[in-house]
C-alpha positions in Angstrom: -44.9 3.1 -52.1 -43.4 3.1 -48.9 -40.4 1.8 -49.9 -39.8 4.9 -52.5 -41.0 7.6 -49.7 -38.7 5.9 -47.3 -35.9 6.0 -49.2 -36.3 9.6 -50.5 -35.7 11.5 -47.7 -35.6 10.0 -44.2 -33.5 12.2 -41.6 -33.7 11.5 -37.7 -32.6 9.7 -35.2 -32.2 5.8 -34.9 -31.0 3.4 -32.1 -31.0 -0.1 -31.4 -33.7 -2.4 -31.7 -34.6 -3.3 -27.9 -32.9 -0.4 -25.9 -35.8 0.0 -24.0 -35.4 -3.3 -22.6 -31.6 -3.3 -21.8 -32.6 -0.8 -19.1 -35.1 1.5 -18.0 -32.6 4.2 -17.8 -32.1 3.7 -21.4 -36.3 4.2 -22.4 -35.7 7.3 -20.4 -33.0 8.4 -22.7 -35.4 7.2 -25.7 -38.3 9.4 -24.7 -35.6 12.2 -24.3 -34.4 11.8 -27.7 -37.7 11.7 -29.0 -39.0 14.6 -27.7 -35.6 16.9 -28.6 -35.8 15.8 -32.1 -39.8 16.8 -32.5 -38.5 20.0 -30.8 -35.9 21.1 -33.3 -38.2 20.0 -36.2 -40.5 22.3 -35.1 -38.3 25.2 -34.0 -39.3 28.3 -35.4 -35.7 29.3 -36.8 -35.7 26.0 -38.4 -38.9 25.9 -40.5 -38.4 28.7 -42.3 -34.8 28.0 -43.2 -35.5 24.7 -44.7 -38.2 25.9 -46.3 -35.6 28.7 -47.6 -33.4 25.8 -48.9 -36.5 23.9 -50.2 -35.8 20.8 -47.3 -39.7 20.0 -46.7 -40.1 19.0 -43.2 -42.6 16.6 -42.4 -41.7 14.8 -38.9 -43.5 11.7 -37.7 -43.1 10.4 -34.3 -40.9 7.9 -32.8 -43.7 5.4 -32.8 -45.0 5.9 -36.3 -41.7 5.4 -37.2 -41.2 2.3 -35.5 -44.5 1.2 -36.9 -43.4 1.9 -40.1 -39.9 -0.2 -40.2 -41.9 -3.0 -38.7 -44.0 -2.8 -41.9 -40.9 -2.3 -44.0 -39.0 -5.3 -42.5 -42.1 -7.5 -42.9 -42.0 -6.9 -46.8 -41.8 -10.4 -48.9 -38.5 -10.0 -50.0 -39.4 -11.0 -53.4 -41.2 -7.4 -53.0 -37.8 -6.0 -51.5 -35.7 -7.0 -54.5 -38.2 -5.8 -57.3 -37.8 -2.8 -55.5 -34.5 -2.5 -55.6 -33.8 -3.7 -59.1 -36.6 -0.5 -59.8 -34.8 1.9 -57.7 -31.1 1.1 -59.5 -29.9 3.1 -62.6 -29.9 1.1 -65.6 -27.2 -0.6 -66.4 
């Protein structure tokens, strides 16, 4: 199920694996990142406009996500391409 909720709608904002350990500057810059995007999700001008336009806005946080691509990368890939064959239109 992950897979399919994943790959519906999934809107934010990604970086390297590791940055925090190129530099500590850079896990600065992370947390900064972070903290703007749970910021605009939450603005009230933005709420109600996406719930206008029938966007439904459900943020997680930079570590759920994180957790959650660990999961995803972990998958048996025999799990991965049933998905995918699942997922495709008919041929």
């Amino acid at each position: 199920m992950s897979f399919i909720c994943l790959g519906v709608a999934v809107a934010g904002l990604v970086t390297l694996a590791g940055v925090p350990s190129l530099r500590p500057l850079m896990f600065r810059r992370i947390a900064a990142l972070r903290a703007a995007f749970a910021a605009t999700v939450t603005e009230p001008e933005i709420v109600p406009e996406a719930k206008h336009l029938g966007i439904e806005i459900a943020p997680m946080s930079g570590p759920a996500i994180e957790a959650l691509l660990k999961q995803l990368y972990a998958a048996p890939k025999a799990i991965v391409a049933k998905t995918a064959q699942t997922m495709s239109p008919s041929q």
